[in-house]
N, C-alpha and C positions, 0 to 999 in steps of 0.2 A: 560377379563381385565376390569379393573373399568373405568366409563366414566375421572375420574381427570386425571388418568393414560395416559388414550387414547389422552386425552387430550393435557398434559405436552410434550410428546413426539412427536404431532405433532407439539406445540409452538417449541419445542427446533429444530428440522428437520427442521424446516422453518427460525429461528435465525441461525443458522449453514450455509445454505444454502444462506443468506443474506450475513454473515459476510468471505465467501469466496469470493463471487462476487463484481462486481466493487461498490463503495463507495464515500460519499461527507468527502472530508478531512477539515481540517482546520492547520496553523500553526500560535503561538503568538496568536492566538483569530481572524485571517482572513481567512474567508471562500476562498478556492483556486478555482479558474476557470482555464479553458483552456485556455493560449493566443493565441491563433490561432484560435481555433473556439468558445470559450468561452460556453462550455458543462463543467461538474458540476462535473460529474462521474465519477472514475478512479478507476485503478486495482495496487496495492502496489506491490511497491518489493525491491528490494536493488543493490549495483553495489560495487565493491572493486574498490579503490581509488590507483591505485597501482602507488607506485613510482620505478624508475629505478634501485635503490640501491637494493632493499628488490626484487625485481625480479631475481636481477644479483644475489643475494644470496640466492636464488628460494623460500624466505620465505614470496612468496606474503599471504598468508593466516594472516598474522600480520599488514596489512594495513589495514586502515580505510574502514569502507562502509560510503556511502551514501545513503538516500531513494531516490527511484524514485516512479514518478506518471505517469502512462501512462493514455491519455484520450483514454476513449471507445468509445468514437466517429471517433474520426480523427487519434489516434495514437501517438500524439506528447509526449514527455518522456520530464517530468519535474524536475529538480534533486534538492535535499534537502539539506541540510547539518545541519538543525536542525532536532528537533524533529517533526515529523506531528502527529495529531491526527486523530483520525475517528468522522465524527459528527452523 
């Protein structure tokens, strides 16, 4: 295999492998901390928003999500309702 090859495929394995792990967010242009332990790093994920109605009609799948941020540190889940970015 060619060294650029060799190369590419390590950069990208190593981007890959970054862009699963935990990560510095920002939302509106503000970098987010932990309030509790104030640690930088978090692991993304989401949460359904479910309201009673749309449960009672089992159509919970049609409700809103939210983002969450868990810190890597401590644990604490910090819940979004905008958009976050990755920085």
């Amino acid at each position: 295999m060619p060294s650029g090859a060799k190369r590419f495929f390590k950069l990208f394995a190593k981007n890959l492998k970054e862009a699963k792990g935990p990560g510095q967010y920002s939302t509106n242009g503000i970098a987010i901390t932990c309030v509790h332990c104030y640690h930088n790093q978090f692991k993304h994920g989401y949460a359904l928003l479910n309201t009673s109605l749309m449960s009672f009609l089992n159509l919970d799948f049609a409700n809103r999500s939210a983002n969450t941020l868990t810190c890597d540190r401590c644990g604490y889940i910090h819940w979004f309702n905008k958009e976050i970015d990755r920085i």
